[in-house]
C-alpha positions as CSV (number, residue, x, y, z in Angstrom):
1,X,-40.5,40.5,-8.7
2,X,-41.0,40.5,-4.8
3,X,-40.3,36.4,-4.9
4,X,-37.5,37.1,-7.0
5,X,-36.3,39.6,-4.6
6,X,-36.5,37.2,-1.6
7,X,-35.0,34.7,-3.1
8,X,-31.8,36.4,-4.1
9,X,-31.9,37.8,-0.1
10,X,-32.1,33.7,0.6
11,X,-29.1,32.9,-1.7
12,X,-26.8,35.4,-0.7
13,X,-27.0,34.8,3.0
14,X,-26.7,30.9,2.4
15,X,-23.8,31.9,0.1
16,X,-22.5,34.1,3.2
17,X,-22.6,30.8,5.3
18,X,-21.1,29.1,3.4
19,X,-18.2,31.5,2.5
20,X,-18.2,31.9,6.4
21,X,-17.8,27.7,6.9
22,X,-15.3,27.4,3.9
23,X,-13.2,30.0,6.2
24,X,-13.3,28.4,9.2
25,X,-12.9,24.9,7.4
26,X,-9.4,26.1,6.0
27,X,-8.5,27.6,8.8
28,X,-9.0,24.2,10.9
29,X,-7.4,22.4,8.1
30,X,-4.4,24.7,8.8
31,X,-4.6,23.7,12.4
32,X,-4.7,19.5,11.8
33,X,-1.0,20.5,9.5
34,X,-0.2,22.1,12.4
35,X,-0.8,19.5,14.6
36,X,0.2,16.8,12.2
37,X,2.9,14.5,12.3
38,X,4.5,15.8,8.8
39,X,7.7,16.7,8.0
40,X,6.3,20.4,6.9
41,X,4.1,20.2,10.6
42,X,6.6,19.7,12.5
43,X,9.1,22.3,10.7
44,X,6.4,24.8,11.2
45,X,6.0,24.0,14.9
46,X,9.8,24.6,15.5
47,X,9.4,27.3,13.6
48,X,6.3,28.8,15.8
49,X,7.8,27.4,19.0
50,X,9.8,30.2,20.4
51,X,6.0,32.6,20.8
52,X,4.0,29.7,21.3
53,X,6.0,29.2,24.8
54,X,4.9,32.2,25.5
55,X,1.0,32.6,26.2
56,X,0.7,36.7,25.7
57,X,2.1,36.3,22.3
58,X,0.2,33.0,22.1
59,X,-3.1,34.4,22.8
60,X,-2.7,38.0,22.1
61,X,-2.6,36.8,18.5
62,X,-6.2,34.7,18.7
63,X,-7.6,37.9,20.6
64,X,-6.4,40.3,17.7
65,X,-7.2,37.9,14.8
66,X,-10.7,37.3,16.7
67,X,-11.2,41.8,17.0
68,X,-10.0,42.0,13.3
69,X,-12.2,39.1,11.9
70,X,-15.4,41.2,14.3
71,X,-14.2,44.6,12.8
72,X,-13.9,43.8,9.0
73,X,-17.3,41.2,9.6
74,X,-17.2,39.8,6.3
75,X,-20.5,37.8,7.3
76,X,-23.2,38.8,9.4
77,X,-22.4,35.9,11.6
78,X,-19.1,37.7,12.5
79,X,-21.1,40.2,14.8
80,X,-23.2,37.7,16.5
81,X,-21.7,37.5,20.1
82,X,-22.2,33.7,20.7
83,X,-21.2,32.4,17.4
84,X,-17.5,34.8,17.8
85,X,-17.7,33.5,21.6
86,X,-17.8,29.9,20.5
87,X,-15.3,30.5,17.4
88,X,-12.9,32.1,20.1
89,X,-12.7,29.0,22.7
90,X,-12.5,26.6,19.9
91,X,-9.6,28.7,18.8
92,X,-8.5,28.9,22.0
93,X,-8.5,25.4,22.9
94,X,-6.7,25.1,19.5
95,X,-4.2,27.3,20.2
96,X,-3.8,25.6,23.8
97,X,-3.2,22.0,22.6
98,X,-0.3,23.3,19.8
99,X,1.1,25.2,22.6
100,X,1.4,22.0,25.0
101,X,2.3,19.9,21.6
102,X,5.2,22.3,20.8
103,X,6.7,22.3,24.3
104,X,6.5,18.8,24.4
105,X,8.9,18.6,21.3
106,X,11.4,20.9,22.4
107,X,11.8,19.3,25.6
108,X,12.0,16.1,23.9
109,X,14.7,17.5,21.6
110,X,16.6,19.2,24.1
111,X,16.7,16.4,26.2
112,X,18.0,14.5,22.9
113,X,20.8,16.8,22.7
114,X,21.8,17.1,25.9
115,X,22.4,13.0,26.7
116,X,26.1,12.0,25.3
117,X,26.3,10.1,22.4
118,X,26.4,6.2,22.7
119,X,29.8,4.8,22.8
């Protein structure tokens, strides 16, 4: 009974990391569509432009999605301070290079629309 009982303690934290990976695997597969070169990418960038230009809305949202996902802690790796620490600059960083990608194509397309058409 006591082996039994450890080794349903074992599976249900491995079954806690993996829950834990799957969600951040989807949410950096989100992320690479994001940053992707697709017609439905770069839809949702124009889309997400307009607050992305703007780095409080930017990164307020990665601060309150990083203080929800402590609060709820689905996982007990959700209250460990260096794992959310690291999860928070790679989102970050993330957030960063869509930001830079995003303003990139808008100048690009406003300076598109702003040259006279070719005669």
């Amino acid at each position: 009974r006591i082996i039994a009982a450890e080794v349903l303690v074992v599976v249900a934290s491995l079954t806690a990391v993996v829950a834990l990976f799957g969600g951040f695997v989807r949410f950096a597969l989100v992320g690479v569509w994001l940053a992707g070169e697709t017609k439905s990418g770069r839809a949702a960038r124009r889309k997400i432009a307009e607050p992305l230009a703007r780095p409080e809305l930017a990164f307020g949202a990665v601060v309150a999605f990083v203080i929800l996902l402590v609060w709820w802690g689905p996982t007990p790796q959700a209250h460990r301070w260096y794992l959310v620490l690291a999860a928070t600059v790679i989102l970050a960083v993330g957030v960063e290079a869509l930001r830079r990608q995003s303003a990139r194509e808008v100048a690009a397309t406003s300076e598109s629309s702003a040259l006279p058409p070719p005669s």
